[in-house]
mmCIF file of the N, C-alpha and C atoms, coordinates in Angstrom:
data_MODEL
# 
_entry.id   MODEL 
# 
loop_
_atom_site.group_PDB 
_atom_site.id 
_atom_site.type_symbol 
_atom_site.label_atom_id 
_atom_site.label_alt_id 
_atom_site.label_comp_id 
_atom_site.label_asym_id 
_atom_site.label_entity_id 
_atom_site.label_seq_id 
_atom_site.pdbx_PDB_ins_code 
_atom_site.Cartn_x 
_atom_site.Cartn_y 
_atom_site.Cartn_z 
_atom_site.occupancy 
_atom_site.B_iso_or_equiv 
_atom_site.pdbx_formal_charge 
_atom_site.auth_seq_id 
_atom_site.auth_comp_id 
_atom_site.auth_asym_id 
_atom_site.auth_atom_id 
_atom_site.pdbx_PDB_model_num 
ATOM 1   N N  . UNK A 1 1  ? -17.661 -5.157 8.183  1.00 0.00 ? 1  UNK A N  1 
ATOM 2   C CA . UNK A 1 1  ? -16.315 -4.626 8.300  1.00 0.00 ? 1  UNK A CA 1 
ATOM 3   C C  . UNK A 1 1  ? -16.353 -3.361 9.155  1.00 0.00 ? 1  UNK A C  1 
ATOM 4   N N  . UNK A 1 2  ? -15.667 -3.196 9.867  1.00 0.00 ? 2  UNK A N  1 
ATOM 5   C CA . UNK A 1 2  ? -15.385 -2.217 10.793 1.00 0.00 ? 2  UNK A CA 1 
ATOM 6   C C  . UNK A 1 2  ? -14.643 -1.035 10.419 1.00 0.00 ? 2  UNK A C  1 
ATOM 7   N N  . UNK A 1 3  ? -14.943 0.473  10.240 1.00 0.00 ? 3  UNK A N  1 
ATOM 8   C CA . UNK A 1 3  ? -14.460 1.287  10.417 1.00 0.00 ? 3  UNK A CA 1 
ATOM 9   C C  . UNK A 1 3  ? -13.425 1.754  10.196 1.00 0.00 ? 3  UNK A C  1 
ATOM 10  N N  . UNK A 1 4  ? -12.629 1.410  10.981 1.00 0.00 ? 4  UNK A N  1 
ATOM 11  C CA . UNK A 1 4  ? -10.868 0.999  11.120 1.00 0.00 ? 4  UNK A CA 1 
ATOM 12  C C  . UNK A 1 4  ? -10.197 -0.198 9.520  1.00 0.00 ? 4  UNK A C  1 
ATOM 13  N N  . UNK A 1 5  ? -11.010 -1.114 9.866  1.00 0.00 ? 5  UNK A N  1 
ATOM 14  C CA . UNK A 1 5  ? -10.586 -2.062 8.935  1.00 0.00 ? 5  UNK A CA 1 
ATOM 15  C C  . UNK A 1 5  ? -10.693 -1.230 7.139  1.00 0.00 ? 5  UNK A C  1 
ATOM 16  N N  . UNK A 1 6  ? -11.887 -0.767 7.124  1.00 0.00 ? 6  UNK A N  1 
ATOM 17  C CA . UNK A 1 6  ? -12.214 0.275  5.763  1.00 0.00 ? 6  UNK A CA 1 
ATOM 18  C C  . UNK A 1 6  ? -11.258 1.549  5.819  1.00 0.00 ? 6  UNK A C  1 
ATOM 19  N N  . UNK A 1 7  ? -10.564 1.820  6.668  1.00 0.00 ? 7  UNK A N  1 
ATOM 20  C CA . UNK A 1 7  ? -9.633  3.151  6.417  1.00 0.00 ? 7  UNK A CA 1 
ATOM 21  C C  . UNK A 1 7  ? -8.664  2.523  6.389  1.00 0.00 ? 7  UNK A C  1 
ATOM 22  N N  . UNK A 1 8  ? -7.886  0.907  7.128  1.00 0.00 ? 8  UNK A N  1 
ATOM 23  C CA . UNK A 1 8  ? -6.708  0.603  6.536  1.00 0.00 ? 8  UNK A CA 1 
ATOM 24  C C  . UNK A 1 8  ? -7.167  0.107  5.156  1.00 0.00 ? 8  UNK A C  1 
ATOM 25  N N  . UNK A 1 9  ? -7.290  -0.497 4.936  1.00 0.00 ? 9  UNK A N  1 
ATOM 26  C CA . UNK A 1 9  ? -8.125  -1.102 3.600  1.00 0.00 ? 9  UNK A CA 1 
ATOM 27  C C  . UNK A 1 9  ? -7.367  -0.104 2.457  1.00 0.00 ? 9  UNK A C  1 
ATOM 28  N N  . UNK A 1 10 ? -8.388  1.458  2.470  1.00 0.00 ? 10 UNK A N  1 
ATOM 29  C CA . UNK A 1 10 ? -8.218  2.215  2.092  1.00 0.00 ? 10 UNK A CA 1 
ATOM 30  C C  . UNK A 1 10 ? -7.044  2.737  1.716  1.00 0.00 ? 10 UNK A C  1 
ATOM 31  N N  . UNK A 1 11 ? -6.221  3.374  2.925  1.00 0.00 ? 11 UNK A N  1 
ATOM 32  C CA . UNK A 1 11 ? -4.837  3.527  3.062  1.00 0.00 ? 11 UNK A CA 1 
ATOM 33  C C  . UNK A 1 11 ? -4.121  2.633  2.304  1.00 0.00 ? 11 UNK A C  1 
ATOM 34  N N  . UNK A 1 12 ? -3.576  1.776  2.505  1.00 0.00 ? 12 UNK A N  1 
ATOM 35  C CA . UNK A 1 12 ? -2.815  0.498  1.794  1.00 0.00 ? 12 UNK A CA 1 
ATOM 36  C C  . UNK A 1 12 ? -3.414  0.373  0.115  1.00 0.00 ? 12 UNK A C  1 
ATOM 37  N N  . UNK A 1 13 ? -4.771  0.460  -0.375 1.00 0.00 ? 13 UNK A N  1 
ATOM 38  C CA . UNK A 1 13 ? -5.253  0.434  -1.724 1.00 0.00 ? 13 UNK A CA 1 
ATOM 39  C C  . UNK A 1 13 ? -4.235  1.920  -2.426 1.00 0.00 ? 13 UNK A C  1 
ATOM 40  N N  . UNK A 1 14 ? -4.703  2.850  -1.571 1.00 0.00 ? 14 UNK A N  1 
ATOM 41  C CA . UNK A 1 14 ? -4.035  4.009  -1.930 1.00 0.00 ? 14 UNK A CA 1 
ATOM 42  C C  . UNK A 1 14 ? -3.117  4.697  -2.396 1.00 0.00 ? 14 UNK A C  1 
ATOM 43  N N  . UNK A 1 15 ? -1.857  3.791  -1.661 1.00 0.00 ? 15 UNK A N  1 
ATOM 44  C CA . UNK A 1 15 ? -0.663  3.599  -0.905 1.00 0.00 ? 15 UNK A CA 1 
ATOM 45  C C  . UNK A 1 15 ? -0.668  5.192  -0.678 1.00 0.00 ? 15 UNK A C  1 
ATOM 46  N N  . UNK A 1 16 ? -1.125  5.663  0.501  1.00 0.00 ? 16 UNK A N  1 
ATOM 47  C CA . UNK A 1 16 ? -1.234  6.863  1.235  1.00 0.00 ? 16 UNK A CA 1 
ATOM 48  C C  . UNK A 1 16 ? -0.026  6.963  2.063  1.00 0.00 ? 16 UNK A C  1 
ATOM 49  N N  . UNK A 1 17 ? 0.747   7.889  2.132  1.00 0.00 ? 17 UNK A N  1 
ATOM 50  C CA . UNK A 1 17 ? 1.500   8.019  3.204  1.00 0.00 ? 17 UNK A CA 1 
ATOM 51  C C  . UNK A 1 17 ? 0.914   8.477  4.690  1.00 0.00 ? 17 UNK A C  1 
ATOM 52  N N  . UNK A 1 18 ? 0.837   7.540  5.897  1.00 0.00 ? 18 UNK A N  1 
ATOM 53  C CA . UNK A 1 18 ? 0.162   8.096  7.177  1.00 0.00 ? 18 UNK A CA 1 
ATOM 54  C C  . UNK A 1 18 ? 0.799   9.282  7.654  1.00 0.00 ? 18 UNK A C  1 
ATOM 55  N N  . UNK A 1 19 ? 2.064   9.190  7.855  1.00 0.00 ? 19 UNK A N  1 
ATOM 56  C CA . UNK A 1 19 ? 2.625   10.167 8.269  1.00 0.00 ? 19 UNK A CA 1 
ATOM 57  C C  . UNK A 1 19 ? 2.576   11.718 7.848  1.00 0.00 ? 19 UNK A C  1 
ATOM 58  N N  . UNK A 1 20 ? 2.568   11.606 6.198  1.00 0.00 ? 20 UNK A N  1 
ATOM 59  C CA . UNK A 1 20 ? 2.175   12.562 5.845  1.00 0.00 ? 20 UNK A CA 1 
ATOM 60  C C  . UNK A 1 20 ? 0.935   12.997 5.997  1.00 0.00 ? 20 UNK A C  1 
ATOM 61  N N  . UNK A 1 21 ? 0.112   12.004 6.248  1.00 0.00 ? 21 UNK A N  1 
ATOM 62  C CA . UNK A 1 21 ? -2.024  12.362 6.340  1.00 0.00 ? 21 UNK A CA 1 
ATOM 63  C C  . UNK A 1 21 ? -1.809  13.039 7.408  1.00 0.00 ? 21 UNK A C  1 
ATOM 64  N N  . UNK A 1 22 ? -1.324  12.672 8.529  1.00 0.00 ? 22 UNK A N  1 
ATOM 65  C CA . UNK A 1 22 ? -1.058  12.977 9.888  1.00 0.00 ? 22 UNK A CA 1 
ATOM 66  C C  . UNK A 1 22 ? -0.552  14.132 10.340 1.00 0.00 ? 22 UNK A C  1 
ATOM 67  N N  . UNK A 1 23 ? 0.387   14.359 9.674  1.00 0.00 ? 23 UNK A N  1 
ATOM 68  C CA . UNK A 1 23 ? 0.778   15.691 9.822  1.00 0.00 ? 23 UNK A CA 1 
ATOM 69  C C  . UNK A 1 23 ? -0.033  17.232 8.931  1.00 0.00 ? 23 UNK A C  1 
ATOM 70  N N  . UNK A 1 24 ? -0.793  16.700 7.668  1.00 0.00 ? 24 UNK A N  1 
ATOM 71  C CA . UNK A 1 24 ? -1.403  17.414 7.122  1.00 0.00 ? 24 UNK A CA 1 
ATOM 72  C C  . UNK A 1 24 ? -3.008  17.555 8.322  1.00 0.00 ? 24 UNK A C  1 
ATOM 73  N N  . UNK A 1 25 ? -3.290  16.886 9.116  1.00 0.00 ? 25 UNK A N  1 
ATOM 74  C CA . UNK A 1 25 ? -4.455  16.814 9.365  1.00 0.00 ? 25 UNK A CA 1 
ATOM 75  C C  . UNK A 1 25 ? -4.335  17.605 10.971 1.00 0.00 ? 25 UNK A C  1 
ATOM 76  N N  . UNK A 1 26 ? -2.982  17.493 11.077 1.00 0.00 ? 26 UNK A N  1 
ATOM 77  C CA . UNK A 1 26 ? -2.357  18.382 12.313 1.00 0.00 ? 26 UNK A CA 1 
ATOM 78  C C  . UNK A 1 26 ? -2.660  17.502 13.564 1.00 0.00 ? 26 UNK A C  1 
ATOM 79  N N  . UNK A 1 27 ? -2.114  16.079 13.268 1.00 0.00 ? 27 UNK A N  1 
ATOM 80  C CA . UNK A 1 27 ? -2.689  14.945 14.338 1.00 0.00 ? 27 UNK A CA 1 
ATOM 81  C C  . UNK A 1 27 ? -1.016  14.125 14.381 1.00 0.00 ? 27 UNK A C  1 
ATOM 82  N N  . UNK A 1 28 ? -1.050  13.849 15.615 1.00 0.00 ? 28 UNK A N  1 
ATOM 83  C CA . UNK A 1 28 ? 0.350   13.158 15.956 1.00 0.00 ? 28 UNK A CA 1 
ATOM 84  C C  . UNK A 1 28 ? 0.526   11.310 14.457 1.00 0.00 ? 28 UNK A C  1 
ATOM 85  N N  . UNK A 1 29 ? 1.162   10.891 14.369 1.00 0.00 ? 29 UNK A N  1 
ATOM 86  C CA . UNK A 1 29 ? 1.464   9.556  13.402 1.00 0.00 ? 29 UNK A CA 1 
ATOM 87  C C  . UNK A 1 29 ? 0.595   8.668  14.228 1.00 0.00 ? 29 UNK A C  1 
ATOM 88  N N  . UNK A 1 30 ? 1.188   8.568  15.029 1.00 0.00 ? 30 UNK A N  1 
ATOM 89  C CA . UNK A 1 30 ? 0.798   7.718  16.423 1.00 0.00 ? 30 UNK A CA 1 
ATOM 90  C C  . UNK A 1 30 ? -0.491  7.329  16.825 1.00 0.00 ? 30 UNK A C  1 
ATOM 91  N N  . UNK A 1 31 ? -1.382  8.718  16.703 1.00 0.00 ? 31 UNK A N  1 
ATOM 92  C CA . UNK A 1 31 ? -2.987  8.778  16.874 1.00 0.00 ? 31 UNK A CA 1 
ATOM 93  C C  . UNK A 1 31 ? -3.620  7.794  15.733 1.00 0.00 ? 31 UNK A C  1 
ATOM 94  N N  . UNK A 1 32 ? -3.320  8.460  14.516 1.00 0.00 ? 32 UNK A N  1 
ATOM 95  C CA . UNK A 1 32 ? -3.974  7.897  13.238 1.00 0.00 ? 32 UNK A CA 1 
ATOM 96  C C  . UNK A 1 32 ? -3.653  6.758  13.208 1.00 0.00 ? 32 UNK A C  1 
ATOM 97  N N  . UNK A 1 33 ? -2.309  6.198  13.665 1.00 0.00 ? 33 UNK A N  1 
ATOM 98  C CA . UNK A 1 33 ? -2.261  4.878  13.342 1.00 0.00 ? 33 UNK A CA 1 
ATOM 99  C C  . UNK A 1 33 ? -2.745  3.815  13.902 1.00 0.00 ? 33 UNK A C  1 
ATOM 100 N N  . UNK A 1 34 ? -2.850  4.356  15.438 1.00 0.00 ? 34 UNK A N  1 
ATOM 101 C CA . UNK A 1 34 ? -3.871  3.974  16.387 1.00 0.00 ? 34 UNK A CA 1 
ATOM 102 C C  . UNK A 1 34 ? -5.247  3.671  16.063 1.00 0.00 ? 34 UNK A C  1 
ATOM 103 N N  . UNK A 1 35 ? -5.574  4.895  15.336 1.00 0.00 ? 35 UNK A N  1 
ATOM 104 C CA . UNK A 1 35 ? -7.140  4.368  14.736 1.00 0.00 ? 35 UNK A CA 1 
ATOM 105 C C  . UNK A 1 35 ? -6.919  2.933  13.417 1.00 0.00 ? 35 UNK A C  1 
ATOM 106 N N  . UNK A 1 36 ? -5.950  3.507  12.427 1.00 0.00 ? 36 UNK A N  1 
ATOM 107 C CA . UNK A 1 36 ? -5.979  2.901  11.622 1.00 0.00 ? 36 UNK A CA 1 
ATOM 108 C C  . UNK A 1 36 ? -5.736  1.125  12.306 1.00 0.00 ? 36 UNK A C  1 
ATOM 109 N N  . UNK A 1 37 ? -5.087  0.701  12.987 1.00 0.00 ? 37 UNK A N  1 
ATOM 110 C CA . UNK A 1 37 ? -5.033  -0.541 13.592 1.00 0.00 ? 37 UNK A CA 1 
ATOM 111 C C  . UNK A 1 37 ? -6.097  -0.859 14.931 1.00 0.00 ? 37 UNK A C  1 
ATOM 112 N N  . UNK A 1 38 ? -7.330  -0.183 14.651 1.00 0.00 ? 38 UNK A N  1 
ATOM 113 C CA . UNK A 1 38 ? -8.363  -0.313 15.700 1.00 0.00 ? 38 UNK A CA 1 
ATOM 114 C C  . UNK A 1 38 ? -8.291  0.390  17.371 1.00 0.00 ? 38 UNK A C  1 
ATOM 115 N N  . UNK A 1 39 ? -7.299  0.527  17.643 1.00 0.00 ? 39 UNK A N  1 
ATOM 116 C CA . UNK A 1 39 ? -7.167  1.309  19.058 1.00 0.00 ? 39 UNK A CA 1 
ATOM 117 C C  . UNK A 1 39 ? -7.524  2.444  19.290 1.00 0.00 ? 39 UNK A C  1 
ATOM 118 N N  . UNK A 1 40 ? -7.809  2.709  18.546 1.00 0.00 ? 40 UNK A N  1 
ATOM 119 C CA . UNK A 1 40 ? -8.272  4.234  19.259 1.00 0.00 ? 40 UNK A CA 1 
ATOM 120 C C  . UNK A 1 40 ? -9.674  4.985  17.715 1.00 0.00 ? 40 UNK A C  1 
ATOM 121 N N  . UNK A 1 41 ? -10.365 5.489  17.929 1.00 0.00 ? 41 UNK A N  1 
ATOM 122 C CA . UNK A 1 41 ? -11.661 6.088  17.719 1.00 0.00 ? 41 UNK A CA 1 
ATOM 123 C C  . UNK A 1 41 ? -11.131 7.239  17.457 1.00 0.00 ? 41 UNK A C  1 
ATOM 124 N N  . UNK A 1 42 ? -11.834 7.251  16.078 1.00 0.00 ? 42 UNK A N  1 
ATOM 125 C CA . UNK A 1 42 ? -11.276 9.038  15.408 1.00 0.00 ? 42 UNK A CA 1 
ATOM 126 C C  . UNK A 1 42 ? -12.653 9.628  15.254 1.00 0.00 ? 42 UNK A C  1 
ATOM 127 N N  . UNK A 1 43 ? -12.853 10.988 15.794 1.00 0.00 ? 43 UNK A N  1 
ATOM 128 C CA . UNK A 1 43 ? -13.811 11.491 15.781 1.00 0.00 ? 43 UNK A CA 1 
ATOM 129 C C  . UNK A 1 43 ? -14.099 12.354 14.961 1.00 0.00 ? 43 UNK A C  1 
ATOM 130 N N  . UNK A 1 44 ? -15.258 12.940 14.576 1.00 0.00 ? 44 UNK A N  1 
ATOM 131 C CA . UNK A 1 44 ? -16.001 13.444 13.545 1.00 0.00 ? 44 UNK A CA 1 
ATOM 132 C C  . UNK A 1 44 ? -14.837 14.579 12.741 1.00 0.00 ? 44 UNK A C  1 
ATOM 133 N N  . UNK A 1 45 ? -14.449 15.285 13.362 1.00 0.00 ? 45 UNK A N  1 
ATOM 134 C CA . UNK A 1 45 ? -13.470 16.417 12.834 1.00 0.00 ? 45 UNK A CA 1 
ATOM 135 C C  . UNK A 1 45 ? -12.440 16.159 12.421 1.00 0.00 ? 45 UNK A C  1 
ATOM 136 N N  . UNK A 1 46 ? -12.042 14.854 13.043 1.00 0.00 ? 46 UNK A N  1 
ATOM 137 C CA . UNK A 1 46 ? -10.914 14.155 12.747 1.00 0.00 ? 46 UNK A CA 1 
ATOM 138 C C  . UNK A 1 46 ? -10.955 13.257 11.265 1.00 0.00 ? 46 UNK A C  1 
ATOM 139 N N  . UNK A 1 47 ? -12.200 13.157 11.195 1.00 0.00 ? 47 UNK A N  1 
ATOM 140 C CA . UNK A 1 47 ? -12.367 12.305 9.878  1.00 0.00 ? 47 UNK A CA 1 
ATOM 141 C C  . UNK A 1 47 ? -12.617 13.563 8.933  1.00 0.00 ? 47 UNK A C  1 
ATOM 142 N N  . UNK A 1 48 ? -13.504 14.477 8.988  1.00 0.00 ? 48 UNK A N  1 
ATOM 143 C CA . UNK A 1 48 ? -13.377 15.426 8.132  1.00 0.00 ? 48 UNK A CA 1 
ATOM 144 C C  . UNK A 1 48 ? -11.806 15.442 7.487  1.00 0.00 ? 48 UNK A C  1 
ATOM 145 N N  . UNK A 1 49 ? -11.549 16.227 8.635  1.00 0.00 ? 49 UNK A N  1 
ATOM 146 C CA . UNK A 1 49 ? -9.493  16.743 8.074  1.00 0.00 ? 49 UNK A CA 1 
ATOM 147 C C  . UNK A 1 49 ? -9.210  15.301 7.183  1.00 0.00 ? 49 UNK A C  1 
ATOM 148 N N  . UNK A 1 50 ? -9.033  14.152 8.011  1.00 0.00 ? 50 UNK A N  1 
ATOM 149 C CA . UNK A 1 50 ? -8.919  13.046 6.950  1.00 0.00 ? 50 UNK A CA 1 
ATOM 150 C C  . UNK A 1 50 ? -9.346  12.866 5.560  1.00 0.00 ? 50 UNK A C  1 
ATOM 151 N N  . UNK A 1 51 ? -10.237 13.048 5.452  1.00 0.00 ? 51 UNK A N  1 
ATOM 152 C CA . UNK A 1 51 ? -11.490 13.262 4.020  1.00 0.00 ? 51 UNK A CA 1 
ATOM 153 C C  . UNK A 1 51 ? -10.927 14.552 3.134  1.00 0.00 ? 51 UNK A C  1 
ATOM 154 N N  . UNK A 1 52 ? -10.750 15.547 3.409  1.00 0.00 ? 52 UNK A N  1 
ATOM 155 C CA . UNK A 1 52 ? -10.044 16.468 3.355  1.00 0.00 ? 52 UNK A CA 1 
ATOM 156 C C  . UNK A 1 52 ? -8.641  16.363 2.475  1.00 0.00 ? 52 UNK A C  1 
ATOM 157 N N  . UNK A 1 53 ? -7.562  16.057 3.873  1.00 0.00 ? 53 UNK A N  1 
ATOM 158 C CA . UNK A 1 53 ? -6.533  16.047 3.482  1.00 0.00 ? 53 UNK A CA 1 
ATOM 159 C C  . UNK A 1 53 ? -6.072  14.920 2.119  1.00 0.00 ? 53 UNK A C  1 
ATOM 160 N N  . UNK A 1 54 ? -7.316  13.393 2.290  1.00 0.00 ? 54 UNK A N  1 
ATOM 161 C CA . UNK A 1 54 ? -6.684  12.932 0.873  1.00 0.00 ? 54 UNK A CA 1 
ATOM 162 C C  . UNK A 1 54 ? -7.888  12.915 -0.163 1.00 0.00 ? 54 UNK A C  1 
ATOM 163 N N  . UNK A 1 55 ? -8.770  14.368 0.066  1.00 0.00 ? 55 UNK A N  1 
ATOM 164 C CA . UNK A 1 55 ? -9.654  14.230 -0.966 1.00 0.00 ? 55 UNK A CA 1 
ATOM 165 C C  . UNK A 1 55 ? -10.566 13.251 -1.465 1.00 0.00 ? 55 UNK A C  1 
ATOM 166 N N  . UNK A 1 56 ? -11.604 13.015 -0.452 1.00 0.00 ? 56 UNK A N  1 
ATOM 167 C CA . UNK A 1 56 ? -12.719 12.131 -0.881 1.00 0.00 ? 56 UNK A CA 1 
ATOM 168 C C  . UNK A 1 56 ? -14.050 12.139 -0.481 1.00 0.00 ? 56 UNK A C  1 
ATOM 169 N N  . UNK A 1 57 ? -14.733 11.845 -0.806 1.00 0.00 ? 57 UNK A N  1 
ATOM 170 C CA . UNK A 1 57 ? -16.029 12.389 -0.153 1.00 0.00 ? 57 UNK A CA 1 
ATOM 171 C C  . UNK A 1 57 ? -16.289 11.229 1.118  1.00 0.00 ? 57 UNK A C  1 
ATOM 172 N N  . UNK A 1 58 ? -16.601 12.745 2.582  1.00 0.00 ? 58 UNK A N  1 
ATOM 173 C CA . UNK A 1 58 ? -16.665 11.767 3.921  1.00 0.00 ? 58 UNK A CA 1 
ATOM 174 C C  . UNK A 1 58 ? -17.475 9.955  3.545  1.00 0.00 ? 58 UNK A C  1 
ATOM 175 N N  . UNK A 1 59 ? -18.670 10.152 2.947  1.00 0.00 ? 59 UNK A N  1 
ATOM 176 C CA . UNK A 1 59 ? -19.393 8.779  2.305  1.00 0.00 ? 59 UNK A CA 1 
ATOM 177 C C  . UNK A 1 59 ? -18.772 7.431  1.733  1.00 0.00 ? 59 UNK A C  1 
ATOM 178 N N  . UNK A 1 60 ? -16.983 7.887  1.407  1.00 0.00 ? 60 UNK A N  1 
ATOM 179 C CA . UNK A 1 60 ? -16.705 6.694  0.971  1.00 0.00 ? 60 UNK A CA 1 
ATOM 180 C C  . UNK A 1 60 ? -16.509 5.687  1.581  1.00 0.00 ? 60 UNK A C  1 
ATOM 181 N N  . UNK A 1 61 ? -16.176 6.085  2.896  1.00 0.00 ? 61 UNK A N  1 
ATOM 182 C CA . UNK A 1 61 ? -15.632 5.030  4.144  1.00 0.00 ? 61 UNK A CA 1 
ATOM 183 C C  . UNK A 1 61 ? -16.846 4.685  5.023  1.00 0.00 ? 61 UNK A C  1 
ATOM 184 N N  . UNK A 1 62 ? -17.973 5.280  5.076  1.00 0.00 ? 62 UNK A N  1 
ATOM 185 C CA . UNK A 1 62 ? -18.860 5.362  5.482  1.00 0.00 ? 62 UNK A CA 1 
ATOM 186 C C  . UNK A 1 62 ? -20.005 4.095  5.186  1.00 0.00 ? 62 UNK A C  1 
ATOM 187 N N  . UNK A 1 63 ? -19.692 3.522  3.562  1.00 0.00 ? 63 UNK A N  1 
ATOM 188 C CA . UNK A 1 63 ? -20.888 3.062  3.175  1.00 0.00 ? 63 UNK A CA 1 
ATOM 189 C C  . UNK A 1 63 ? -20.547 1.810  3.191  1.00 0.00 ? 63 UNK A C  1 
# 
């Protein structure tokens, strides 16, 4: 499973609001959702703030 696929996964288990992740993480809707539907590559800092903003340890999406 890919990356992307484990953070929507995630998201949707969650029921996370993106918009709100997005704006807490100080990243456009657009970007994240981009990653979240595979288009676009979120990078290291970007996943921090993510990890962060909904509280989880970086490792969960990871493993």
């Amino acid at each position: 499973m890919d990356f992307h696929e484990k953070l929507s996964e995630f998201i949707k288990a969650n029921h996370i609001n993106q918009a709100a992740v997005a704006r807490d993480m100080g990243i456009d809707y657009a970007k994240l959702n981009a990653t979240v539907n595979g288009n676009r590559k979120m990078d290291v800092d970007e996943y921090k703030k993510f990890c962060k903003v909904v509280k989880i340890s970086p490792l969960v999406l990871l493993e």
